[in-house]
C-alpha positions as CSV (number, residue, x, y, z in Angstrom):
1,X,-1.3,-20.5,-0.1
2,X,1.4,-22.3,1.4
3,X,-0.5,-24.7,3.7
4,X,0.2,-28.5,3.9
5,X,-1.4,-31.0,6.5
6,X,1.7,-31.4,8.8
7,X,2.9,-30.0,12.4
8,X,5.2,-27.4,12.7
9,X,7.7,-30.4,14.6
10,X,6.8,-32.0,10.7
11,X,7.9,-28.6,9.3
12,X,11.2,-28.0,11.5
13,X,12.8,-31.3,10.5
14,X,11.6,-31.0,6.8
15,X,13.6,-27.3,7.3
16,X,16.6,-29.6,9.3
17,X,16.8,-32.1,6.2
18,X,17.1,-29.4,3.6
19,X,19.5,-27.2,5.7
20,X,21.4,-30.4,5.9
21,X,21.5,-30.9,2.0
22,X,21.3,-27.4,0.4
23,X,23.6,-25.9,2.8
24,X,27.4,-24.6,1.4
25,X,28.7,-23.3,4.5
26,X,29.0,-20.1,2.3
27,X,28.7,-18.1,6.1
28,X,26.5,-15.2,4.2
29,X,24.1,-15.4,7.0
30,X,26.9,-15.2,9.3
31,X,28.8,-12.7,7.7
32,X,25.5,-10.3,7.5
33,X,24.1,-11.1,10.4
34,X,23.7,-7.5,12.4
35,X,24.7,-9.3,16.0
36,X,27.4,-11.6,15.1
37,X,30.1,-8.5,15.3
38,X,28.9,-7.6,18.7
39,X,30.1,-11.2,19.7
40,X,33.0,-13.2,20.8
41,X,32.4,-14.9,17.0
42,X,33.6,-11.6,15.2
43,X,36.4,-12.4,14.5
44,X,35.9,-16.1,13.6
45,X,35.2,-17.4,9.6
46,X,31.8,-16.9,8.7
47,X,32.4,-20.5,6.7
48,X,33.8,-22.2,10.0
49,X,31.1,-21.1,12.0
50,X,28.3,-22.3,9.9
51,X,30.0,-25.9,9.8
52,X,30.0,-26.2,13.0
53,X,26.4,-25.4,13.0
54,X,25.8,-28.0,10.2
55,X,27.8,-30.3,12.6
56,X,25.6,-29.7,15.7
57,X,22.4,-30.2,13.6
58,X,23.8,-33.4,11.8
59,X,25.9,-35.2,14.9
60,X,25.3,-32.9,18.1
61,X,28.5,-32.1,18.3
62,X,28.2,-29.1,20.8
63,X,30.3,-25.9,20.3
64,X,30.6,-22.2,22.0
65,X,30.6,-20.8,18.4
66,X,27.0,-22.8,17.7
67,X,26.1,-21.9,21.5
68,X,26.4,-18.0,20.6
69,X,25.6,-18.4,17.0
70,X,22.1,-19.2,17.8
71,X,21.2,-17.7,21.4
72,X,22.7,-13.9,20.4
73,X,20.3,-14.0,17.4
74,X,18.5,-10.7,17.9
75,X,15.0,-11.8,16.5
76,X,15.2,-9.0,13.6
77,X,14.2,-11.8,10.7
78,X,16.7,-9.6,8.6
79,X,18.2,-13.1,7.0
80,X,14.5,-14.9,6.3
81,X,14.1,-13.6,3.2
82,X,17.8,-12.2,2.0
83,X,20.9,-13.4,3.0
84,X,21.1,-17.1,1.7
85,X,21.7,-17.9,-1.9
86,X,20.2,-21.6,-1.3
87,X,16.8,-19.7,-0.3
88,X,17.3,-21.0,3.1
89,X,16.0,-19.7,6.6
90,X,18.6,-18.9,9.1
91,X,16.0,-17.7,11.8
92,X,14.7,-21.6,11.5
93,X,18.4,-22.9,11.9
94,X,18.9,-20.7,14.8
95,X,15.4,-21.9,16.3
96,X,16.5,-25.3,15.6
97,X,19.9,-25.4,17.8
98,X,17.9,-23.9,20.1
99,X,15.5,-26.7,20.1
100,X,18.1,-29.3,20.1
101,X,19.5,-27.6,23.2
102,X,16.2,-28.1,24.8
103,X,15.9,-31.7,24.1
104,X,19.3,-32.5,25.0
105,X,19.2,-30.7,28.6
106,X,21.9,-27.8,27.4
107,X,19.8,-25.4,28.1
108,X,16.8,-24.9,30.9
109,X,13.5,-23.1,29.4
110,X,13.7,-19.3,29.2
111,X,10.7,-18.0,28.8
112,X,7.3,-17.7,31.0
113,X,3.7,-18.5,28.6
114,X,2.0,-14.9,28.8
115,X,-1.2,-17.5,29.1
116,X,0.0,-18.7,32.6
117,X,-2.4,-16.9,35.6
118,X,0.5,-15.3,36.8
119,X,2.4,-14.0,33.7
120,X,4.0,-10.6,34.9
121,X,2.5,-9.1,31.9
122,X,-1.0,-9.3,33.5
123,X,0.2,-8.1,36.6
124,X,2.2,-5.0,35.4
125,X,-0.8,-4.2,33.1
126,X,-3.5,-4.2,36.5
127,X,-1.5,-2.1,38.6
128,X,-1.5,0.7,35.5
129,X,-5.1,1.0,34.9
130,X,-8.5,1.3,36.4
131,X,-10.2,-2.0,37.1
132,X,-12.6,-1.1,34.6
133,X,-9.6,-0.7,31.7
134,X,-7.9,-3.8,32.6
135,X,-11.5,-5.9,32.0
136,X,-11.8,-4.2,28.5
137,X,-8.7,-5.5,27.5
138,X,-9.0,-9.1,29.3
139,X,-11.9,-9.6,27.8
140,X,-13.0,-11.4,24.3
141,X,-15.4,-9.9,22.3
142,X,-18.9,-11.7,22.4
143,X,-20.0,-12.1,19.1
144,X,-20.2,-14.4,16.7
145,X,-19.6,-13.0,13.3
146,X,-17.7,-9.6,12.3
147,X,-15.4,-8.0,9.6
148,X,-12.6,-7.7,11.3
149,X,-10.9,-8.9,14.9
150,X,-8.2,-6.7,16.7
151,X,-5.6,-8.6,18.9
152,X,-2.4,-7.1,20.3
153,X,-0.1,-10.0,21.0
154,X,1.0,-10.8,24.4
155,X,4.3,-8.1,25.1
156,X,2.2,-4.8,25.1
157,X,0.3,-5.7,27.8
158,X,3.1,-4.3,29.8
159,X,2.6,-0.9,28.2
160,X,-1.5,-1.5,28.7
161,X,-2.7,2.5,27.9
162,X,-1.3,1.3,24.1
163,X,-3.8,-1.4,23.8
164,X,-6.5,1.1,25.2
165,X,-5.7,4.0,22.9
166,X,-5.6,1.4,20.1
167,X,-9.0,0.4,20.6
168,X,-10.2,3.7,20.9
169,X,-8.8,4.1,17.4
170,X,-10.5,1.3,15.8
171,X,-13.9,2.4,17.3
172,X,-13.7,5.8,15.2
173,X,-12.7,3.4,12.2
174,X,-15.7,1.1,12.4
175,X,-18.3,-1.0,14.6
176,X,-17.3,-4.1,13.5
177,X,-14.4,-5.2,15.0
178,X,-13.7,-7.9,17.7
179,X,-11.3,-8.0,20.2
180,X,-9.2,-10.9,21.4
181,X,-7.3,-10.3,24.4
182,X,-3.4,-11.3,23.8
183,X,-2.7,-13.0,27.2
184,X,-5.6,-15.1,26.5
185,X,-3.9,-15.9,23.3
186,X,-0.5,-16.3,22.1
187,X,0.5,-16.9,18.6
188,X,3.4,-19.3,19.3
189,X,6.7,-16.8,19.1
190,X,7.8,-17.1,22.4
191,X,8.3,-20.4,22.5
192,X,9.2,-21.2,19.0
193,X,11.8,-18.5,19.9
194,X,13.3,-20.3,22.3
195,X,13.2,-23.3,20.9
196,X,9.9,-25.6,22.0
197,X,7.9,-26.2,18.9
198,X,5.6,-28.0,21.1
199,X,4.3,-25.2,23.0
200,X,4.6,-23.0,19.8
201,X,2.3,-25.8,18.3
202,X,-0.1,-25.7,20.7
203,X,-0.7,-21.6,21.1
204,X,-0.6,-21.0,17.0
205,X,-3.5,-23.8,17.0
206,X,-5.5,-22.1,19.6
207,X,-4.8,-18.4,18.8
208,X,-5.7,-19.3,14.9
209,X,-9.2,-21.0,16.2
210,X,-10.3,-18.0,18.1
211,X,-9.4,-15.7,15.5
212,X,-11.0,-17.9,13.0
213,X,-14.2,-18.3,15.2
214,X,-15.9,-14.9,14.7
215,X,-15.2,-15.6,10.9
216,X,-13.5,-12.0,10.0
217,X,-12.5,-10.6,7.0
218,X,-9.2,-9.3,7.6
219,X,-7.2,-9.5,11.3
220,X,-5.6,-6.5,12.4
221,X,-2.0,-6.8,14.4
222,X,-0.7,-4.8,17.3
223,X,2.4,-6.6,17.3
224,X,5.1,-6.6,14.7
225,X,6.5,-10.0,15.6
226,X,2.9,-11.9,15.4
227,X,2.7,-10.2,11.9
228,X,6.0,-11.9,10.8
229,X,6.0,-15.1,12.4
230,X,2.2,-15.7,10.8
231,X,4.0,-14.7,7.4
232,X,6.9,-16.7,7.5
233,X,6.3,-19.9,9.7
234,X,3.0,-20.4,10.5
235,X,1.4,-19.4,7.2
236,X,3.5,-22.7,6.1
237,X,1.7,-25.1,8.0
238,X,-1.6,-23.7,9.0
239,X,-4.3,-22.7,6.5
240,X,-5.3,-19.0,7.7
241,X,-8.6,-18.2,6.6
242,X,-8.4,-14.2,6.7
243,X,-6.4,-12.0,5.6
244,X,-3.2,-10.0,8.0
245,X,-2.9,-6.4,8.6
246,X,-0.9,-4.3,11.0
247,X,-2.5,-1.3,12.7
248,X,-0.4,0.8,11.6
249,X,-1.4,-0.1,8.0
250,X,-5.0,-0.1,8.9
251,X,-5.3,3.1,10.3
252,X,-3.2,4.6,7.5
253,X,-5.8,3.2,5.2
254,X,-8.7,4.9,7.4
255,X,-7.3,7.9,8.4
256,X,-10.5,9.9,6.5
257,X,-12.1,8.6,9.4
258,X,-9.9,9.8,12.3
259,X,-11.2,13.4,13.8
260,X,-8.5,15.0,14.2
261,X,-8.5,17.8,16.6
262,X,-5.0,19.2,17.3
263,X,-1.8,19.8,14.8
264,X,1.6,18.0,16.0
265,X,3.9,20.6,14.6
266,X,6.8,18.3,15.5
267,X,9.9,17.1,13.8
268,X,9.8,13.6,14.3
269,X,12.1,10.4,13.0
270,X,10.6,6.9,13.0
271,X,12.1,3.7,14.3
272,X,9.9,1.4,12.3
273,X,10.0,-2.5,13.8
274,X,12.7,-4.2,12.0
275,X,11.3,-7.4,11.5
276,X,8.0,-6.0,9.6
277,X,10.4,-3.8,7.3
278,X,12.9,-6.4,6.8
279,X,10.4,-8.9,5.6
280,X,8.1,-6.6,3.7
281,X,5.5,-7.1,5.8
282,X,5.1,-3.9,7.0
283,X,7.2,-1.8,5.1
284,X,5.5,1.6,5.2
285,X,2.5,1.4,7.3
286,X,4.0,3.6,10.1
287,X,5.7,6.1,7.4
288,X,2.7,6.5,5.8
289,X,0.3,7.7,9.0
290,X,3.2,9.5,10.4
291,X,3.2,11.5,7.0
292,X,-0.8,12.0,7.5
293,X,-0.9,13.2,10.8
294,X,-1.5,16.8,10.9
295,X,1.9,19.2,11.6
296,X,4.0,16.1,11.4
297,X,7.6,16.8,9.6
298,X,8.9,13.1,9.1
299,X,12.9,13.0,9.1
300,X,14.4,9.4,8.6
301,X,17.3,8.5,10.1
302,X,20.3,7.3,7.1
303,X,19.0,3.4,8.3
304,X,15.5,3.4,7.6
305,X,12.8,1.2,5.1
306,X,14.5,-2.1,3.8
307,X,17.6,-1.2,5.7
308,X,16.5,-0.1,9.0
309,X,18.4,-1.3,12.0
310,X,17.6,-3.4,15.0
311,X,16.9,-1.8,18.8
312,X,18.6,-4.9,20.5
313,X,15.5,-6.2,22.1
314,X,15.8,-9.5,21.2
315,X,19.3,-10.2,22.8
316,X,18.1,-9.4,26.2
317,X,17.7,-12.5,27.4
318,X,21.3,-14.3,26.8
319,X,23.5,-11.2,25.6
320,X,22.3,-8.5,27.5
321,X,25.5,-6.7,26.4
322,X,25.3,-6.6,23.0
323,X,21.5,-5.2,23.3
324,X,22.9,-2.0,25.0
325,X,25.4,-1.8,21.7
326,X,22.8,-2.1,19.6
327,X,20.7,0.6,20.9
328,X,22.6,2.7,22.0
329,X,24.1,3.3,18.0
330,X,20.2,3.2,17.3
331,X,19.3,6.4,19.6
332,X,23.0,8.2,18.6
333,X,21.5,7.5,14.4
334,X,18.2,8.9,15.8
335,X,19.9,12.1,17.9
336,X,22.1,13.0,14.6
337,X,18.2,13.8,12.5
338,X,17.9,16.5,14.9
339,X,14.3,15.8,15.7
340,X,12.3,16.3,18.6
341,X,10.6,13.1,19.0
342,X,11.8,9.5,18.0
343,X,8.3,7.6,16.8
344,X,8.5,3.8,17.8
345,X,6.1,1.1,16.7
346,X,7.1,-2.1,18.3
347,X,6.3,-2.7,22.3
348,X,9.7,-4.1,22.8
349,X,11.2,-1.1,20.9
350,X,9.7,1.2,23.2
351,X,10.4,-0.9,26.1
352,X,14.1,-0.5,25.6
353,X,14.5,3.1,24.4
354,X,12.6,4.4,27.1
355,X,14.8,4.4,30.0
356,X,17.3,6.3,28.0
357,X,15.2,9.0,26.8
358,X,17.2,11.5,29.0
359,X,20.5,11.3,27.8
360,X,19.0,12.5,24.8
361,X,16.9,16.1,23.4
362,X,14.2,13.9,22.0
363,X,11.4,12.6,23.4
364,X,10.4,8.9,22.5
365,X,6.8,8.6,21.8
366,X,5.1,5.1,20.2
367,X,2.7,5.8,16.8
368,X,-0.5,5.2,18.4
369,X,0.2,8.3,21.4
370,X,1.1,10.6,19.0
371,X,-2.2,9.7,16.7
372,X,-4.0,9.8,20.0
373,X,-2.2,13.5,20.8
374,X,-4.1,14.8,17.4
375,X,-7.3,13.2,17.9
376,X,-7.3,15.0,21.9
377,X,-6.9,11.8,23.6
378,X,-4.4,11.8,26.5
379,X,-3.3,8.6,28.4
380,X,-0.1,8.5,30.5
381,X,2.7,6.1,29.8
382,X,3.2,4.8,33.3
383,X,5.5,2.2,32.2
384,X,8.1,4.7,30.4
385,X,7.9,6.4,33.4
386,X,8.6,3.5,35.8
387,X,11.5,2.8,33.2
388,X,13.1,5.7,34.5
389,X,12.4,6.2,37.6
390,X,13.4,2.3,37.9
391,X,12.4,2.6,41.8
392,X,10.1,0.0,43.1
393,X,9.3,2.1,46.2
394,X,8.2,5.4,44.3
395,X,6.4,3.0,41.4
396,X,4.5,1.6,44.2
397,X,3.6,4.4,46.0
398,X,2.4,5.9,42.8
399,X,0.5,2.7,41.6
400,X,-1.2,2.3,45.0
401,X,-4.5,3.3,43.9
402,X,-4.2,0.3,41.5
403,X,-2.5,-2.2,43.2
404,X,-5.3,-1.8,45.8
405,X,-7.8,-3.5,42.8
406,X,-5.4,-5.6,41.1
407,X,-6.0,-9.6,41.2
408,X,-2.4,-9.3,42.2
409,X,-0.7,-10.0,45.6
410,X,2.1,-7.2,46.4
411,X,4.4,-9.8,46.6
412,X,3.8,-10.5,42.9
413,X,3.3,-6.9,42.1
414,X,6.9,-6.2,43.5
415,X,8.6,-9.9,42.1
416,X,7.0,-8.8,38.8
417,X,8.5,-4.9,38.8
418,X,12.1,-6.7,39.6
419,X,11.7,-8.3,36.6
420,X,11.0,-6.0,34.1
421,X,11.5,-2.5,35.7
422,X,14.9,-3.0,37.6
């Protein structure tokens, strides 16, 4: 165990001090980073850009190539555990600028708390499903001791039918699971991400003493990037008294239990999430149901396992340029396997694939629909469709059923479809 009494703000400046004093200015995590090439840095030392970082974390001395070094970084957590030679954590240094950025008034908050009222993912989730649907997956579990507790993370609640299916999984797996809704509860990323320890503080404490409350066994993931950042930041600071899973690896692990009714007979390649590969902390969960499912041919793509590739998600916000590189080379690797579906597993993943799905002859399905197609459970993905119509008019008019019983306005219905639809 890795705990120690001390805040994450303790933890980031213990990280700051020995970044300060183990780091060479070598520029591996530069040089390997998958984003930097896609940048105006490319063609810049890998050595000179990492001094300047050392420089803007030792005197502030602010710099484009520190600037980009830190707000292109794509989220992937390829560098935690591989690139530097000093055993340090790039992801933290990048976090860091970002945080100093913050503090210093360079740069206004990016991000909205999923917790807020108002956060569009709540909306975009009640205008997708039936009232009914959108309480079961608002609402905590009431009890007050069980095995295990499912919670999805905050982003999927755009693609609401996923958390739905999921659950429907888990109750063929067993009765004792819990559910904690992930708008309810956040485990910190966002902000962390973009730089406010504070509020990353302050939702890690929360979501940790909910999850900790129905005194489970084991916690099972939804979301790839709550799997990693419990594993490689929070687990340092926060004693976690149960154990981490991912769905994926859980359901592999039950998959006895799953009554399956129909055969796939599909050849499909997997775009695992990057982060959970890259890290180990998922490195075969998906692989290993995909390869269970009945009729399923799995072909990898030439990037897959320890050195799968990135979908670009994670530059959306600040290099919205470099994410359409990224992907796009993703879903060309993906068309060249010849198969007729490309699996996703992360939210964001799916998210950003789906909109292109016709320039390709594949289809891109997430894990849990295609376990749900072989069990006989059909839910339609509204939100890869509104992808690609990308039409507020004909999304409205064909959400007006459930815009009629969302909590919503329609002037937040329609602000929150311009903000993640068009």
């Amino acid at each position: 165990m890795k705990y120690k009494k001390r805040t994450l703000e303790d933890y980031y400046q213990e990280q700051r001090k020995k970044i300060l004093t183990d780091c060479t200015s070598c520029g591996l995590c530069v040089q390997k980073c998958p984003v930097i090439k896609y940048t105006s840095l490319k063609d810049m030392s890998p050595g000179d850009i990492q001094q300047d970082v050392l420089d803007f974390l030792q005197e502030g001395i602010k710099k484009e190539t520190v600037y980009t070094k830190a707000f292109a970084c794509m989220e992937c957590f390829q560098c935690v555990d591989s690139f530097c030679p000093r055993g340090l954590n790039p992801l933290h240094i990048n976090e860091l600028i970002k945080s100093d950025y913050r503090r210093k008034g360079l740069q206004k908050d990016s991000f909205q708390d999923p917790r807020n009222p108002g956060a569009v993912q709540r909306v975009l989730a009640s205008i997708q499903v039936v009232r009914e649907d959108y309480q079961r997956i608002s609402t905590p579990t009431d009890k007050e001791k069980t095995k295990y507790v499912f919670f999805p993370g905050c982003n999927v609640y755009f693609q609401p039918e996923k958390i739905l299916t999921a659950l429907d999984l888990l109750d063929f797996v067993t009765t004792e699971c819990a559910f904690v809704p992930g708008l309810d509860y956040c485990c910190g990323d966002i902000a962390l991400y973009s730089g406010d320890v504070e509020k990353g503080e302050e939702a890690a404490k929360q979501l940790i003493a909910k999850l900790a409350s129905y005194q489970p066994e084991t916690v099972i993931l939804w979301c790839p990037t709550c799997l990693c950042r419990f594993q490689e930041t929070l687990s340092f600071v926060h004693e976690l008294p149960f154990k981490l899973i991912s769905l994926p690896q859980f359901l592999s692990q039950h998959i006895d239990k799953l009554p399956f009714k129909r055969r796939i007979d599909k050849k499909v390649t997997l775009h695992e999430a990057c982060k959970a590969a890259y890290t180990g902390a998922d490195l075969n969960g998906p692989r290993d149901l995909l390869n269970k499912l009945p009729g399923v041919d799995l072909i990898e793509m030439p990037r897959h396992g320890k050195n799968t590739a990135c979908c670009g998600s994670g530059a959306l916000d600040f290099f919205p340029e470099v994410l359409g590189k990224v992907r796009d080379e993703r879903l060309n690797e993906a068309a060249s396997t010849k198969a007729e579906i490309l699996v996703d597993v992360c939210q964001s993943c799916h998210s950003i694939f789906s909109s292109e799905e016709a320039k390709y002859n594949y289809g891109i399905v997430n894990y849990v629909s295609l376990v749900a197609e072989a069990l006989g459970i059909e839910r339609e993905d509204k939100f890869k469709q509104y992808k690609q119509w990308g039409e507020i008019k004909q999304i409205l008019e064909d959400a007006k059923e459930f815009c009629k019983e969302s909590p919503y306005s329609m002037q937040q219905i329609i602000s929150a479809l311009h903000q993640v639809i068009t």
